[in-house]
C-alpha positions as CSV (number, residue, x, y, z in Angstrom):
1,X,7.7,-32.5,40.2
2,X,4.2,-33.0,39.1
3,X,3.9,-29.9,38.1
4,X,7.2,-29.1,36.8
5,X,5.5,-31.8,34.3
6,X,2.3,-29.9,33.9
7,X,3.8,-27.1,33.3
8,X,5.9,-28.8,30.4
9,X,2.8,-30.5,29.0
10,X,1.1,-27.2,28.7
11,X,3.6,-25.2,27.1
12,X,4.6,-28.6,24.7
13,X,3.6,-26.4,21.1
14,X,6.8,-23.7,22.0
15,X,8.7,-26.8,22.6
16,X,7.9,-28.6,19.3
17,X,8.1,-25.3,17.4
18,X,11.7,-24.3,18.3
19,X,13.0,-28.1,17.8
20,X,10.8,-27.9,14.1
21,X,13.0,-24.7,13.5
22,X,16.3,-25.8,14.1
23,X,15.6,-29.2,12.3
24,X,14.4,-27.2,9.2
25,X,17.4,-25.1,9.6
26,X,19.7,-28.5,9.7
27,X,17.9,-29.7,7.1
28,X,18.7,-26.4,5.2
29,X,22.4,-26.9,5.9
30,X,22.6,-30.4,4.4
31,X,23.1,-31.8,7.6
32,X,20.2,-33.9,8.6
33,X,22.1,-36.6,10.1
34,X,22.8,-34.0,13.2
35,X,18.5,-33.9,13.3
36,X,19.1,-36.4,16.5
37,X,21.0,-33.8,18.4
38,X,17.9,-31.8,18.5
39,X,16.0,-34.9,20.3
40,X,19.2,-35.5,22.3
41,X,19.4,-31.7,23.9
42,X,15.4,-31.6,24.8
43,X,15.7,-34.8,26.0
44,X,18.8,-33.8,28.1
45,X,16.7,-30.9,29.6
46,X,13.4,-33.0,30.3
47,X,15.5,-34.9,32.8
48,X,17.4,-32.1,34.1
49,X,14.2,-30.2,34.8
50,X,12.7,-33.2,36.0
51,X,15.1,-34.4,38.3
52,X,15.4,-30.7,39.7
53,X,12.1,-31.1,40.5
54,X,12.2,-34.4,42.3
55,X,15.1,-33.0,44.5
56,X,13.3,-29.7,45.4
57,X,9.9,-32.0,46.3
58,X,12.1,-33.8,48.8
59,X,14.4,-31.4,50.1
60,X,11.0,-29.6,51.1
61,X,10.1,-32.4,53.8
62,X,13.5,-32.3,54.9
63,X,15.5,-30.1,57.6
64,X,17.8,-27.1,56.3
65,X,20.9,-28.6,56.5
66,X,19.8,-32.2,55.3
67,X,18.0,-30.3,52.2
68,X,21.3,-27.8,51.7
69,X,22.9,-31.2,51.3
70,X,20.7,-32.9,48.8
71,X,20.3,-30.0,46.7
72,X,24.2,-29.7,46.4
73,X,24.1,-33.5,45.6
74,X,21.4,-33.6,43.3
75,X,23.1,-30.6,41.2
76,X,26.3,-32.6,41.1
77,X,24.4,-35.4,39.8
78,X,22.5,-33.4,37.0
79,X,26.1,-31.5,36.0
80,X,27.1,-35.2,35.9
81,X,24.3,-36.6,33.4
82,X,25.3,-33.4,31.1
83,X,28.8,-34.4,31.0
84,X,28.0,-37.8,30.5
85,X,25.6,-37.3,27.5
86,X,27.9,-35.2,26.1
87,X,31.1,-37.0,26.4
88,X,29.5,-39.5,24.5
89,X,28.2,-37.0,21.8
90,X,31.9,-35.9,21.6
91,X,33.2,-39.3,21.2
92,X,30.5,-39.7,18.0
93,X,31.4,-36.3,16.4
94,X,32.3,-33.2,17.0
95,X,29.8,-32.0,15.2
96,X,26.7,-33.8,17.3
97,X,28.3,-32.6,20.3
98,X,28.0,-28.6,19.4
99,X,24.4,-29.2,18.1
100,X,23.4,-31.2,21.5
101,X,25.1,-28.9,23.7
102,X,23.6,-26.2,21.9
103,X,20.7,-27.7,21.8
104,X,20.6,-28.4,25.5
105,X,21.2,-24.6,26.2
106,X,18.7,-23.5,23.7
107,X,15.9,-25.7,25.5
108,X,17.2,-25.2,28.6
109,X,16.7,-21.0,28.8
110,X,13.0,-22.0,27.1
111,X,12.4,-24.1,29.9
112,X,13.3,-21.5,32.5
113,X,11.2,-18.8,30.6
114,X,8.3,-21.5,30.7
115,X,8.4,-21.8,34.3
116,X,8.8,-18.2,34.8
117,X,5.9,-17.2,33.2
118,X,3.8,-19.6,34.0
119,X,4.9,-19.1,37.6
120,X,3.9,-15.5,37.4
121,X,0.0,-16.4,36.2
């Protein structure tokens, strides 16, 4: 986990840059009011990422079978949070739940490129 967050800390500026695009691209639009979608999706992915990481850090102490299980449970859980989030986006507006889910998907293929690379160093 800790350096799932490390990882995240270092790579903050492609982060920041992406979410300053699509803001400026909202803003553009005339739709600044869906700015919080942006903040809603990253967020969304922070604790996806993060409580990946916190399964994965125990599942490595633990037998095969008792890890298999946790893993399975911990994915259900973090499908769960998703749904949750955005059922309530949904409920709010149509139109904050596209940006958030897009905005989820958007930071969430950043986030794997960010691991991947900085895996590969």
């Amino acid at each position: 986990m800790k350096q799932v967050i490390i990882t995240f800390g270092r790579s903050y500026k492609i982060f920041l840059a992406v979410a300053a695009i699509m803001a400026f691209n909202l803003i553009l639009a005339g739709k600044i009011f869906l700015c919080g979608s942006i903040l809603i999706g990253a967020l969304l992915n922070f604790f996806y990422f993060i409580s990946a990481a916190a399964r994965l850090e125990a599942a490595e102490k633990m037998s095969q079978a008792q890890a298999k299980r946790v893993m399975l449970i911990g994915l259900v859980l973090r499908l769960l949070m998703v749904l949750v989030v955005l059922a309530v986006a949904v409920h709010i507006s149509t139109e904050l739940f596209i940006m958030s889910s897009v905005c989820f998907v958007t930071f969430y293929v950043i986030s794997l490129g960010v691991l991947a690379y900085h895996e590969r160093r």
